[in-house]
VOGU-3710 file (C-alpha; in Angstrom, 3 decimals, decimal comma):
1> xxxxxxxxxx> 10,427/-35,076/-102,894  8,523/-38,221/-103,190  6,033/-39,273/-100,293  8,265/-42,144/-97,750  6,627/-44,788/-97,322  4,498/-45,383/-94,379  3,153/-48,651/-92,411  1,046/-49,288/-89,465  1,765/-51,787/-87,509  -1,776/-52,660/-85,798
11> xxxxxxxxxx> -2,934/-55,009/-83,273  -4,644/-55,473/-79,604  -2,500/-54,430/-76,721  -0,110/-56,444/-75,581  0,078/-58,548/-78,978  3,471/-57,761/-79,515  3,592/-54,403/-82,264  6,460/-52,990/-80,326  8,746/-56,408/-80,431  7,892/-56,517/-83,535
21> xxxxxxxxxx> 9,053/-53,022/-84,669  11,955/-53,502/-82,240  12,893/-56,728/-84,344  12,564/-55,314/-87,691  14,659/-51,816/-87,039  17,964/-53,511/-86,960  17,489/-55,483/-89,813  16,334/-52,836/-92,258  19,230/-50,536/-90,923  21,412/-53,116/-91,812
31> xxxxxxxxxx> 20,359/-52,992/-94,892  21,340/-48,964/-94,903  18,099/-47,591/-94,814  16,681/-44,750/-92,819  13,841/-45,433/-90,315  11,114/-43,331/-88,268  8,847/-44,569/-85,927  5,483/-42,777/-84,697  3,499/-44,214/-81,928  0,108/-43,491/-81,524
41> xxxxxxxxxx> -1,370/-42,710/-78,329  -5,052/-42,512/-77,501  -4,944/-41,327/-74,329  -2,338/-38,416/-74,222  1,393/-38,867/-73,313  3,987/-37,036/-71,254  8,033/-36,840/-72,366  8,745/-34,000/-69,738  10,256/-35,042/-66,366  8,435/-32,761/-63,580
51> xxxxxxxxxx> 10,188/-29,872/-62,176  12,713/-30,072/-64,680  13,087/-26,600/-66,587  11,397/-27,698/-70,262  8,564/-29,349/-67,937  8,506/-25,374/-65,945  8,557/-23,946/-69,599  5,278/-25,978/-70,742  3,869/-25,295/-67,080  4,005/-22,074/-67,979
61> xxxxxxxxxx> 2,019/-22,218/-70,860  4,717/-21,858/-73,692  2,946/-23,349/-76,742  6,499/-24,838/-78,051  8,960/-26,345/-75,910  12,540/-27,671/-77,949  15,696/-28,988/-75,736  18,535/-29,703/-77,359  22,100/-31,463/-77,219  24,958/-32,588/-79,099
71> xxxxxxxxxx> 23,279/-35,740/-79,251  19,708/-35,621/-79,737  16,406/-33,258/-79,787  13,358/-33,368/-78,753  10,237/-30,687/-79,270  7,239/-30,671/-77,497  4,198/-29,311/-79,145  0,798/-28,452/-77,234  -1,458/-28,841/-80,477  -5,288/-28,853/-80,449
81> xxxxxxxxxx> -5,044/-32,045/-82,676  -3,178/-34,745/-83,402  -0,613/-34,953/-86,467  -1,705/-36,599/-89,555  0,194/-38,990/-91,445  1,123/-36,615/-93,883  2,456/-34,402/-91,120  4,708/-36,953/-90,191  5,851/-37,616/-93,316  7,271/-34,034/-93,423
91> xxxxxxxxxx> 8,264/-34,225/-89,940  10,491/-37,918/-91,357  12,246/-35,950/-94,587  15,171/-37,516/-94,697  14,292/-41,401/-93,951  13,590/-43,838/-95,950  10,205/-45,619/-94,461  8,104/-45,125/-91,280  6,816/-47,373/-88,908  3,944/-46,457/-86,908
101> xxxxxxxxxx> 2,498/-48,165/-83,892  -1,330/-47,916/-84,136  -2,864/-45,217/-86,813  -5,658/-48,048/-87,357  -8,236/-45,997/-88,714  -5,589/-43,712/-91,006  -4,893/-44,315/-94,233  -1,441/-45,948/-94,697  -0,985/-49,821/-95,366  -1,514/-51,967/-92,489
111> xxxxxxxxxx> 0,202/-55,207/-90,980  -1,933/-56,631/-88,075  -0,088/-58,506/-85,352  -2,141/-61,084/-83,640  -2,230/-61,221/-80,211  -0,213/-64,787/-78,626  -1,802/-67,897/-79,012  -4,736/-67,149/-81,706  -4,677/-68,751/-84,811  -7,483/-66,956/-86,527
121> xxxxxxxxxx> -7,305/-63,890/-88,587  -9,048/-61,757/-86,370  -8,496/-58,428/-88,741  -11,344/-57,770/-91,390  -9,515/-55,064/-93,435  -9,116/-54,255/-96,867  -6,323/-52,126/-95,737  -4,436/-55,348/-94,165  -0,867/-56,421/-96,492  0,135/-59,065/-94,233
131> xxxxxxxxxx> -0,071/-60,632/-90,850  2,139/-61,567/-88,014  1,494/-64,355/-85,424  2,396/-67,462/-83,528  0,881/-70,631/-85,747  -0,426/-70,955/-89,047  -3,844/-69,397/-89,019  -6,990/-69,497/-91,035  -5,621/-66,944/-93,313  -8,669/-65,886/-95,477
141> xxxxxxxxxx> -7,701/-62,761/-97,214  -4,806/-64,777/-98,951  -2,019/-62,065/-97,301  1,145/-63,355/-96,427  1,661/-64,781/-93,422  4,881/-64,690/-91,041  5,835/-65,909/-87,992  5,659/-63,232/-85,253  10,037/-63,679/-84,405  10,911/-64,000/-88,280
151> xxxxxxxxxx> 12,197/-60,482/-88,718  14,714/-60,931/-91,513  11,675/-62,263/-93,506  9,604/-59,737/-92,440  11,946/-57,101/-93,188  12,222/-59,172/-96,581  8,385/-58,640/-97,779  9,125/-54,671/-96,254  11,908/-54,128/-98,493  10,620/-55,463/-101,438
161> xxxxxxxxxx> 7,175/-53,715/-101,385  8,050/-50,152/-100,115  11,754/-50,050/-100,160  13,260/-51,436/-103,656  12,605/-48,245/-105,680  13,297/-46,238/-102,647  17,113/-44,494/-102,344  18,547/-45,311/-99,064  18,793/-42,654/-96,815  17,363/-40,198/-99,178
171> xxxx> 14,199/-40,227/-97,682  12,104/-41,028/-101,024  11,829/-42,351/-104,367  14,673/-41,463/-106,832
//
C-alpha cells in the first residue's frame, strides 16, 4: 500500500480553509475519488453530547469509546498525544487523498489561504504549492495562484499533482 496523499490547507482564522475544503470535496468526488478530512485543533475538542451514554462511558474513564450505526461511526480516543500524519494516513486506508485543516508545522504539502481582502503573500514557506485568495497578489515564490471561489480549478491543480497516478477509491498509488 502506497502512502495517500496528504495536503494542508493553512491559513489565519477566519480566512476561509473550511469553504475552501467544503468547495473542493464535491468536485473531486465527482471526479470518483475518495476523500478524508482531518482538522486540527489546538485547543482540544469535544464530539460527545453530555449525559448521553458514550459521554457517561468517557466520564467514566474508559480509555476508548466507539458508537456505532447502520450509518456511520465514530471512536473517541483519550490519547496522551496527538496523531501524526502518518497515523492518519492509516486511519484514511481506503481513500484516495486527505485534506487537513491546519497541520502547519507537519510535514505534508501546504496550500495557504489568505485571509479576505489581502493581496500580499503573507506565507514564507518552502513547504507552500500554491495559494488561494481574493485579488491578484504579489506572488513572490512563483506558486500558482487561484482565486479563493474557483474550486473546479483548484480541484484541477489537486488532481493533477497528487491524484493522476493515484487509483480512485483504492486509497493509493497503483
Amino acid at each position: 500500500m502506497g502512502d495517500i496523499p496528504v495536503i494542508s490547507i493553512i491559513g489565519y482564522s477566519n480566512s476561509g480553509k473550511t469553504q475552501l475544503i467544503e468547495g473542493i470535496i464535491p468536485k473531486l468526488k465527482e471526479r470518483g475519488y475518495k476523500i478524508a478530512v482531518a482538522k486540527h485543533s489546538a485547543h482540544g475538542f469535544c464530539i460527545d453530547t453530555p449525559k448521553k451514554d458514550t459521554w457517561r462511558y468517557a466520564q467514566a474513564q474508559a480509555d476508548i469509546v466507539l458508537i456505532s450505526s447502520a450509518k456511520k461511526w465514530a471512536v473517541i480516543n483519550n490519547t496522551k498525544q496527538e496523531l501524526s500524519l502518518k497515523d492518519i494516513q492509516k486511519l484514511a486506508d481506503g481513500t484516495d487523498i486527505i485534506l487537513t485543516e491546519g497541520y502547519s508545522n507537519k510535514g505534508a504539502p501546504k496550500i495557504g489561504v489568505l485571509p479576505v481582502g489581502i493581496s500580499q503573500n503573507q506565507f514564507n514557506r518552502q513547504d507552500l504549492i500554491a495559494l488561494i485568495g481574493d485579488e491578484i497578489i504579489n506572488n513572490n515564490h512563483n506558486i500558482p495562484y487561484f482565486s479563493r471561489d474557483n474550486f473546479i480549478a483548484i480541484s484541477d491543480f489537486i488532481e493533477q499533482k497528487f491524484l493522476t497516478q493515484t487509483k480512485k477509491g483504492g486509497g493509493g498509488k497503483q
